[in-house]
N, C-alpha and C positions, 0 to 999 in steps of 0.2 A: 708380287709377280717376279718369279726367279728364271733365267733362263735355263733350257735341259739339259746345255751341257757347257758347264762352266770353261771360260777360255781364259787364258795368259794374255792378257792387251798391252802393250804399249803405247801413249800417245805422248806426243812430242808437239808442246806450245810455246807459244810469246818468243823463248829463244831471242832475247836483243843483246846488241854486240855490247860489250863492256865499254867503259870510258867515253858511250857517248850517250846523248838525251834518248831515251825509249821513245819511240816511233809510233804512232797510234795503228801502223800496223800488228806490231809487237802486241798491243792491247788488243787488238781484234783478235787476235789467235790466240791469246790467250784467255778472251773470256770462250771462245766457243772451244776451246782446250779443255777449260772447265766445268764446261756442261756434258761434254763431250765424255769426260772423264764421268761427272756423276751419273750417269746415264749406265754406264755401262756398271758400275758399282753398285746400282740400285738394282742390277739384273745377277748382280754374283759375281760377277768377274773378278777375276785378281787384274789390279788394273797397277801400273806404273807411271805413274806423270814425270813426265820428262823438263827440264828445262836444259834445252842444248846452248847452253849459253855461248856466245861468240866473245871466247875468252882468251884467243890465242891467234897467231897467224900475224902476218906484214905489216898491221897499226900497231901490235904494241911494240915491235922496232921501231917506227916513227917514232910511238910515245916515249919510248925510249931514251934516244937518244935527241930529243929535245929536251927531257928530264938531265939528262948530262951536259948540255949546253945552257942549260936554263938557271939550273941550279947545282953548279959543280960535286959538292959537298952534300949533294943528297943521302948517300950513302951514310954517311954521321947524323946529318939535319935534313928528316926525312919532308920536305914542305906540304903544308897542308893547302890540298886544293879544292879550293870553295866552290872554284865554276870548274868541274873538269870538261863539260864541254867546250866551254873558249879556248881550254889548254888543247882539246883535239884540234879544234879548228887552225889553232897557229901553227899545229907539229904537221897539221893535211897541206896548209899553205907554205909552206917549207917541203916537204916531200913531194907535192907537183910544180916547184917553181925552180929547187936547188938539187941537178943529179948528184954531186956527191954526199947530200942531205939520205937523197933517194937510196944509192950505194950501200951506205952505212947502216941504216934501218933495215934493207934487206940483211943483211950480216948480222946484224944484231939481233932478228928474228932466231937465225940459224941458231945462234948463241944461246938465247932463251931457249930454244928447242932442248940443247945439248945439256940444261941444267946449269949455265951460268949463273953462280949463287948473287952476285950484284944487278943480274939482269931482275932475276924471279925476286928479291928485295924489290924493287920498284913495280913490277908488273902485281904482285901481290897487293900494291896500294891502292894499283888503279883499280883491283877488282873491289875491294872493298866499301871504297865510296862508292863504286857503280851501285854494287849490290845494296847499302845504303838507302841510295837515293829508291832504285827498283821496288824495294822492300815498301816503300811507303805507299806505290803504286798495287803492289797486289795486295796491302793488308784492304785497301781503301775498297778494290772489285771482289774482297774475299774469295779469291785465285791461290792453289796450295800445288808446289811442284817439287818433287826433288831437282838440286842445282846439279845437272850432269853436263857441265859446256865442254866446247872443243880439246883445251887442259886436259881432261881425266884421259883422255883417249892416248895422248903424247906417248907414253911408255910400251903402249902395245904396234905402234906407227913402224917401224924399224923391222921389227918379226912380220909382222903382216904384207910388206912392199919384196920383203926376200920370198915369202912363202910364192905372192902370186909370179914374181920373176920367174923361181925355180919350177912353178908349176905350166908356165908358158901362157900364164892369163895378160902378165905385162910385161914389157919389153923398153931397153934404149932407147930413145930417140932424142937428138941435137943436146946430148948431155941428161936430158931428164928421162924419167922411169914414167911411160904411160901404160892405158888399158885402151884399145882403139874399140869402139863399138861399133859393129859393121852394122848399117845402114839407119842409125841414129841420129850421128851428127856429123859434120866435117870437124870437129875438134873433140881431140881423144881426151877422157881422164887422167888429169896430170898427178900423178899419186909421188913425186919425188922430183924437184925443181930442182935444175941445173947447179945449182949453187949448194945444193943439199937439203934444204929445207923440203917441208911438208906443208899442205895446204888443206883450206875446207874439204877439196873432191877425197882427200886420204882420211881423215876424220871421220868423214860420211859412212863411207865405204868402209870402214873398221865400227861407227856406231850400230850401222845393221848387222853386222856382224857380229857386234856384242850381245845386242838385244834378242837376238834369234838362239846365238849357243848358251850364254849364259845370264840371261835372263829368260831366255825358253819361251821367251813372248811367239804365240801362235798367231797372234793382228798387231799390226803393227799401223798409228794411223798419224798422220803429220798434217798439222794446222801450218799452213805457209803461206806464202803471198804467190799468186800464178806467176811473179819473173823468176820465181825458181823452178817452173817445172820444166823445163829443158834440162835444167843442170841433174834434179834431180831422176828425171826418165833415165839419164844416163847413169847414176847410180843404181837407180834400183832393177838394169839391166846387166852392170856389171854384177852384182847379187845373185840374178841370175842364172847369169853364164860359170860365176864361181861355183855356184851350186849349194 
């Protein structure tokens, strides 16, 4: 049984953040990620599996620079870490206890953003055990995705926050570049943070816009947890309104 008229799908599962334990929500969206996905394969579709991995943004500053504190000389002697969730938990507990902890991990985001080669050295590590340990989890639920996380998007972040400036979709405000969505939310899409840095809401906002012009995806379908759908109503409003 084939469908009449074969679509372009995209769907987007599991997506768990790097450097920490996968979340049994992660498992949930992603096993119905993967039925999800056969389903529509078994009907013709050109189907896309997504893994939007959370592989970027204001922990791996913490992890960061706990990595530099922890282990000076990482950069020579890259350490090998067995539990890297205990290593998040001590860089979380130092980044909500100590603000110039806090200061510097935002900074060191910016830096990883800008292509710091000693920052992307150690953020490379963390992905690799994450991805590691992950791997054992979806060979185990025979779960198949291509790894597209927050990372891939970085390059085109910078074009995409001038385009909607210049086009009048987002605007200044108190140092940061937003998108206000009138009658959404009281808190606008912050697509470029005071400090310079980018966040998930610019990520997001440039993945649908990936998936749509150049992946030509006609469905586009997202396995998440419902405390994202506020955030994401307001993406896929800004989408939208960009047109």
């Amino acid at each position: 049984m084939e469908a009449e008229k074969k679509q372009v799908v995209a769907v987007d599962f599991s997506s768990p953040n790097i450097a920490k334990e996968m979340h049994v929500g992660n498992m949930r969206s992603g096993i119905l990620g993967e039925c999800t996905s056969r389903i529509f394969e078994f009907l013709g579709h050109k189907v896309h599996r997504i893994n939007h991995l959370g592989d970027w943004g204001t922990s791996f500053g913490m992890l960061i620079c706990h990595m530099k504190e922890k282990y000076p000389d990482y950069l020579e002697n890259l350490p090998e870490l067995k539990d890297l969730n205990l290593f998040y938990q001590e860089a979380k507990e130092k980044f909500d206890k100590d603000p110039d902890f806090k200061k510097k991990s935002q900074l060191t985001v910016v830096s990883l953003q800008s292509g710091d080669p000693d920052c992307l050295k150690a953020w490379k590590a963390f992905c690799e055990i994450s991805m590691i340990e992950n791997g054992k989890i979806y060979k185990r639920l025979d779960m198949h995705a291509e790894e597209c996380g927050e990372s891939f998007y970085n390059p085109m972040l910078p074009g995409l926050v001038d385009e909607l400036v210049e086009k009048g979709f987002a605007k200044e405000s108190q140092g940061a570049i937003c998108m206000f969505i009138e009658g959404k939310s009281h808190h606008p899409l912050m697509l470029k943070k005071s400090d310079g840095g980018f966040n998930y809401d610019t990520t997001d906002v440039a993945a649908v816009k990936y998936r749509l012009e150049t992946l030509k995806a006609e469905r586009i379908i997202y396995l998440t947890d419902v405390g994202q759908y506020s955030h994401f109503e307001l993406v896929f409003e800004a989408a939208k309104l960009i047109g």
